[in-house]
C-alpha positions, -999 to 999 in steps of 0.1 A, spaced: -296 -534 -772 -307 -494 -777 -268 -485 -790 -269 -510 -815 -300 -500 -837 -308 -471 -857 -312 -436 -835 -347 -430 -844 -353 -468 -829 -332 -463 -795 -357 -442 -779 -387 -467 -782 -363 -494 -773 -349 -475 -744 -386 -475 -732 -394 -505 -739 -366 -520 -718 -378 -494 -686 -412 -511 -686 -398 -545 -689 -378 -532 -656 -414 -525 -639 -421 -566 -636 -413 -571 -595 -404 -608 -587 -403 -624 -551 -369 -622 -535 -382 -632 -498 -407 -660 -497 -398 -681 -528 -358 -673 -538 -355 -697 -564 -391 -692 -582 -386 -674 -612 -345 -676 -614 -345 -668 -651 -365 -638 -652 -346 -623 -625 -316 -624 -643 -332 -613 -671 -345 -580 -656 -313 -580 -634 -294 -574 -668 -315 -549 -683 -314 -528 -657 -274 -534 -658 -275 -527 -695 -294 -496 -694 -269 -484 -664 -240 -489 -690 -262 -473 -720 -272 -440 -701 -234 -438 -685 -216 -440 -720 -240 -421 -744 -249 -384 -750 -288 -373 -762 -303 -403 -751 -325 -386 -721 -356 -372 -740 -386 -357 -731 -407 -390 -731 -378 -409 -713 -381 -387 -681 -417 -400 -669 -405 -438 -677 -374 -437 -654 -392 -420 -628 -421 -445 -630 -391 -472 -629 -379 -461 -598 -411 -458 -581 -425 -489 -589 -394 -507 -577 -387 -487 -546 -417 -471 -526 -430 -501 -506 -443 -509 -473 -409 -517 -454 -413 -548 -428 -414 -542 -389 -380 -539 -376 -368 -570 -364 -337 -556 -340 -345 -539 -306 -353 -504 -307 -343 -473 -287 -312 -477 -260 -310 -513 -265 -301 -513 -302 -261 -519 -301 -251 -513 -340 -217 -533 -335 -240 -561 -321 -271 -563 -342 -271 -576 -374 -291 -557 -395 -317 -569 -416 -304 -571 -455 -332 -562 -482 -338 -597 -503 -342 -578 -533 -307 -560 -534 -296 -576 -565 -323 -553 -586 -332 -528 -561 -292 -521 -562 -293 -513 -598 -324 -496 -600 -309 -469 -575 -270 -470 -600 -296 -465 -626 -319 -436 -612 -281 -419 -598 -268 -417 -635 -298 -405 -647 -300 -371 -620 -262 -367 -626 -260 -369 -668 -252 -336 -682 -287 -342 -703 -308 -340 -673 -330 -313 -672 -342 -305 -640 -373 -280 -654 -389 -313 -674 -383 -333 -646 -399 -313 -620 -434 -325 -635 -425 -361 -625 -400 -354 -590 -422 -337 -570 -435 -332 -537 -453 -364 -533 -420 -383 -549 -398 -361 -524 -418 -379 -499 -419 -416 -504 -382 -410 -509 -377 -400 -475 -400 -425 -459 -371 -451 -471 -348 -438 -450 -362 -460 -422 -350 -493 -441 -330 -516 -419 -306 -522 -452 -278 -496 -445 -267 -498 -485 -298 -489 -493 -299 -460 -472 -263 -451 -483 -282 -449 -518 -309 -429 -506 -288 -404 -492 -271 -398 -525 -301 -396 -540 -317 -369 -520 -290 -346 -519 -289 -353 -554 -326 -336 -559 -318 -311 -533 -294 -295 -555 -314 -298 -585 -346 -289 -579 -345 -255 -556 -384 -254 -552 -384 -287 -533 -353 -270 -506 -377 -259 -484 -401 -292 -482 -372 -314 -480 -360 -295 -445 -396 -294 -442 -403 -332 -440 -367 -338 -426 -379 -317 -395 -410 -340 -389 -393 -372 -393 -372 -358 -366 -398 -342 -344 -413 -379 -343 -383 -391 -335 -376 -372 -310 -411 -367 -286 -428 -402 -300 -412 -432 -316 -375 -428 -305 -371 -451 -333 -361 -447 -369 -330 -466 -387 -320 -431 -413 -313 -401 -384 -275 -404 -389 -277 -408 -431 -302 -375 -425 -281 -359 -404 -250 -365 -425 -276 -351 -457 -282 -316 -432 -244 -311 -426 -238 -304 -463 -272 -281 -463 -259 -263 -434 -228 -260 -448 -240 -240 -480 -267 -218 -460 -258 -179 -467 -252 -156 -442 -270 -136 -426 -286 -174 -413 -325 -167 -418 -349 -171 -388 -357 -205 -396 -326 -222 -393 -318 -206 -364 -354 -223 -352 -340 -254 -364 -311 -257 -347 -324 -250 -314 -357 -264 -318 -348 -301 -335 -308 -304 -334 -302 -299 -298 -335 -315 -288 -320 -347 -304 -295 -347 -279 -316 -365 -254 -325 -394 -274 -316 -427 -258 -299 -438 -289 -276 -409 -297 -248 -432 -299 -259 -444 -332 -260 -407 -347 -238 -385 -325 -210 -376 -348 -230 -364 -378 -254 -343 -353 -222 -329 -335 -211 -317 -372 -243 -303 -381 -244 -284 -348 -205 -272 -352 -210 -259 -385 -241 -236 -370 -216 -221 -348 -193 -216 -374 -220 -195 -397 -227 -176 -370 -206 -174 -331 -239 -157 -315 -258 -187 -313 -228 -198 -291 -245 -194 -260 -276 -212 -268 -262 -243 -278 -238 -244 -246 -267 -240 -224 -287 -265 -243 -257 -294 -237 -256 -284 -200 -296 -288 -198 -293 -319 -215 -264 -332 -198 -268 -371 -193 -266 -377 -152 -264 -416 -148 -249 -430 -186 -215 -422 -183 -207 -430 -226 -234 -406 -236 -214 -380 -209 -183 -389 -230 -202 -385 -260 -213 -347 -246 -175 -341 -236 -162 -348 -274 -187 -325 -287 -184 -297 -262 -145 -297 -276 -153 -299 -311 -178 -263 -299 -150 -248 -279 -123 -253 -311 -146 -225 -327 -155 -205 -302 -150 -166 -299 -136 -155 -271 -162 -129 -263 -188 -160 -265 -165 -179 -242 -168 -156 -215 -208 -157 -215 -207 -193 -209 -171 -203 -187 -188 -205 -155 -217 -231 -157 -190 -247 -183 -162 -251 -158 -191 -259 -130 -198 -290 -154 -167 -303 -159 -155 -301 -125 -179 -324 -118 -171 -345 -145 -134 -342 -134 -152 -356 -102 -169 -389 -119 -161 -417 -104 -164 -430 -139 -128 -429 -151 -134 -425 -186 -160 -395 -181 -131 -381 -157 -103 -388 -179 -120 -372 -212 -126 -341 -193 -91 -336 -182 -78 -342 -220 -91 -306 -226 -56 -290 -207 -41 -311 -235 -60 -285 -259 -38 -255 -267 -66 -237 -275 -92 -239 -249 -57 -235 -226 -51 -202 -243 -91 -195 -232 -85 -211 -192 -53 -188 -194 -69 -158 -200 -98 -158 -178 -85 -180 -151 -95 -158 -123 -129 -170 -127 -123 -205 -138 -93 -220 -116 -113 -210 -83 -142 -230 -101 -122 -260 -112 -95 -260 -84 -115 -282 -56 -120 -304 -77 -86 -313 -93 -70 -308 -55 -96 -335 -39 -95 -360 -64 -58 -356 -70 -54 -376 -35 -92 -395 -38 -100 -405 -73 -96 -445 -76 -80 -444 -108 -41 -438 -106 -43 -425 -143 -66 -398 -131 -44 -390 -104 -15 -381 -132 -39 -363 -154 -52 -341 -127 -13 -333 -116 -9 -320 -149 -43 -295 -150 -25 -286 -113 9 -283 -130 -5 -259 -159 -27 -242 -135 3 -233 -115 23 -221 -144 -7 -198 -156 -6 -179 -126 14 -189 -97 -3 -163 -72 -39 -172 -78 -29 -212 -76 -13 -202 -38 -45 -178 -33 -68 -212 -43 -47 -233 -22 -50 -209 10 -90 -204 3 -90 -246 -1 -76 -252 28 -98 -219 51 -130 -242 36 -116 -272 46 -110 -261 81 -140 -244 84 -161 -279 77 -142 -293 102 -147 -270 123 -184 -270 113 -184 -306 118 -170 -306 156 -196 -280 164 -220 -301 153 -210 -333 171 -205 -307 203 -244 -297 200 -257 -334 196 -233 -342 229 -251 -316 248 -283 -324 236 -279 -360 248 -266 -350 279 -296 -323 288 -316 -357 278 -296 -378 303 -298 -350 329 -339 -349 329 -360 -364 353 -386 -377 328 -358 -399 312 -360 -421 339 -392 -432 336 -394 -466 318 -415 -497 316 -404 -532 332 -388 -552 309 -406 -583 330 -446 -580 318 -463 -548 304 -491 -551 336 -465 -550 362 -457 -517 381 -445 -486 370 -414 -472 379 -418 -436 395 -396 -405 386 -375 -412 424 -361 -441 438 -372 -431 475 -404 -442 492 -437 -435 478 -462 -405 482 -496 -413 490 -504 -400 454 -484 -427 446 -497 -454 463 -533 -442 456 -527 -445 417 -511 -481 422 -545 -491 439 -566 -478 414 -548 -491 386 -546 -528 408 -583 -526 412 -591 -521 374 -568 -552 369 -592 -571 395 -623 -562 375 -611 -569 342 -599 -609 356 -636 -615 364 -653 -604 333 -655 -636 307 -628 -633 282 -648 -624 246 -636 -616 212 -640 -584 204 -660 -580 171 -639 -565 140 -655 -528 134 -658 -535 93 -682 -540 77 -687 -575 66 -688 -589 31 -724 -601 23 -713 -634 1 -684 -647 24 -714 -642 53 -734 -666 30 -709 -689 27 -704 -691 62 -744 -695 67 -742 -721 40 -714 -739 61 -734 -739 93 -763 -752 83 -747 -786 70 -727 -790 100 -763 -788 119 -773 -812 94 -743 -836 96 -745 -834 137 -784 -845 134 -777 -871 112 -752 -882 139 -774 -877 167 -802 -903 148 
């Protein structure tokens, strides 16, 4: 062990024991080959966890390209096909994922590699040489492992680097963005969005204010975008976060992101509309009320039809925002513009919805409503009730119109005209009942005599206009010639 020889021997040792760790065995095809040289690296690397935890001065100069060779010869790999369903169809409370065979070393490798970033002997300026661009990189390409402790290491890890090493910020976000991009407009699969995600909301969180051109670019060109994945469910939360603490930095990009949500606004998948609903409350928590008023109108538009849904969760979710104090104090003071929006809806489906939950919730938004401002709510009512009446009336003038139009039909001569029921070649019924004109009477003969003709002409088939196809006309040649054949054989 390095801690129990001389100093100037520890070092040597140390690296001797990180090149015994580079030896990979086979954890998937063959489990059992090999079983006592897996435990033999699986305590080295265990041993050198507890050696670099516990001791000071032990991370020299030479140790630094060692560990980092360590870690890259045990971790950057070709990662297997996914072997769960992909996009929309992926249910992570459903399918298992798969578990990386080689978690018993890889485990340690990654406790190992952790200690060594976070010792107070690390020196991020000799490291640089080794944890660079090209590192930064394969690192990231692991976050699409199926193994979700492995990515729970890997996001560690890389926030880890990101505070350490400031000329790599701007290629990590970098990369980050591209991983997304192809997320977003090609794949619609990878397994690490919500571990990146969750890595972004601590960025975001330390950006310094004024934010700088590009993160504004990023939030509205990659984080809002990401809202119309199929598979938002799996990342939702830590996106909502990211996107909150944007608004948080800076109110002004307020109106953006609202008008984004609305644009992206899921119109048949009723848990990704809940999903919307959560995070438009978690927006209007910290909204300004100047920003507010830029956006109320298309807001309230969208939730009264959500209010609307005949989906009672979607319905249901939106009404839980009067339960907001809040975004109540917001309704209350602009509700001149928003009850007129919101009140149709909440009087309609306070007597329609299915649900009798609903029904309770929306006597409530009513009940508030009413308190807010009692003369607007009768004002609503009245205006409710004028539009009401005018659709009916609208709809009796209607049904009026068709009646006279039906009527005018019944009422003109040429309506009477019809054909006998008994044989398309009988006679024609005339416009009158009365006795016939000679005009009459000479049409009937003409017509009769054309019938007469038409009975003495030979009855033929009349030829088909298209053209015919040359090899079923062969065929048919083919065919006739051994039925002449067959008929003379008969005939001898």
């Amino acid at each position: 062990q390095p801690y129990n020889c001389a100093p100037a021997e520890q070092e040597k040792l140390f690296v001797q024991k990180l090149r015994q760790c580079c030896v990979l065995f086979d954890f998937l095809s063959d489990p059992l080959s090999d079983l006592k040289w897996k435990e033999v690296k699986r305590a080295a690397l265990s041993e050198m966890v507890e050696y670099i935890t516990h001791n000071r001065n032990v991370i020299t100069e030479p140790i630094y390209p060692e560990v980092v060779h360590v870690f890259a010869v045990n971790m950057f790999r070709t990662l297997p096909p996914s072997s769960n369903p992909t996009g929309a169809e992926f249910d992570p409370e459903e399918d298992e994922p798969t578990l990386e065979a080689a978690w018993p070393h890889l485990q340690l490798v990654y406790e190992f590699f952790l200690r060594f970033l976070e010792s107070p002997d690390f020196q991020p300026n000799i490291a640089k040489k080794y944890i660079d661009q090209k590192f930064v990189m394969q690192l990231l390409d692991l976050f699409d492992s199926e193994d979700p402790r492995e990515r729970d290491f890997l996001k560690t890890t890389l926030h880890r680097i990101y505070g350490k090493f400031l000329g790599l910020r701007a290629y990590i976000r970098k990369h980050i963005n591209n991983i997304f991009y192809r997320f977003i407009y090609e794949t619609e699969h990878h397994n690490g969005i919500a571990e990146l995600l969750e890595i972004l909301g601590s960025i975001i969180n330390g950006f310094a204010l004024p934010l700088k051109e590009e993160h504004k670019i990023f939030l509205l060109k990659v984080l809002l975008p990401l809202h119309k994945v199929k598979s938002l469910s799996v990342y939702h939360p830590q996106l909502a976060y990211c996107v909150v603490q944007f608004l948080e930095k800076d109110s002004t990009l307020t109106e953006p992101v609202v008008m984004a949500l609305l644009k992206y606004w899921p119109k048949t998948h009723s848990p990704k509309e809940v999903m919307f609903l959560n995070e438009l409350e978690e927006i209007l928590d910290v909204i300004e009320p100047s920003e507010f008023v830029k956006v109320m109108e298309p807001l309230f538009r969208q939730l009264a039809k959500c209010v609307s849904s005949p989906h009672f969760q979607v319905a249901e979710r939106a009404l839980y925002y009067w339960n907001n104090e809040y975004i109540m104090s917001l309704i209350s003071d602009n509700a001149a513009k928003i009850l007129p929006i919101m009140f149709p809806a909440l009087y309609r489906n306070s007597k329609t919805h299915w649900n009798k939950t609903i029904h309770g919730l929306i006597y409530n938004a009513l009940k508030l409503f009413m308190e807010m401002n009692q003369k607007l709510f009768d004002d609503c009512t009245q205006q409710f009730r004028a539009e009401k009446n005018k659709e009916k009336a609208k709809s009796k003038d209607r049904e009026e119109a068709w009646i006279k139009i039906e009527n005018l039909a019944k009422s003109n001569p040429q309506s009477l005209i019809r054909v006998d029921s008994t044989g398309l070649n009988g006679p024609v019924a005339m416009a009158s009942d009365g006795p016939l004109t000679y005009e009459e009477v000479h049409r009937l003969k003409k017509t009769n005599g054309r019938s007469h003709q038409r009975k003495d002409r030979p009855m033929m088939r009349r030829k088909s206009d298209l053209p015919q196809d040359i090899y079923t006309a062969k065929a048919l040649e083919t065919r006739r010639r051994a039925d002449v054949m067959i008929t003379t054989r008969d005939g001898l």
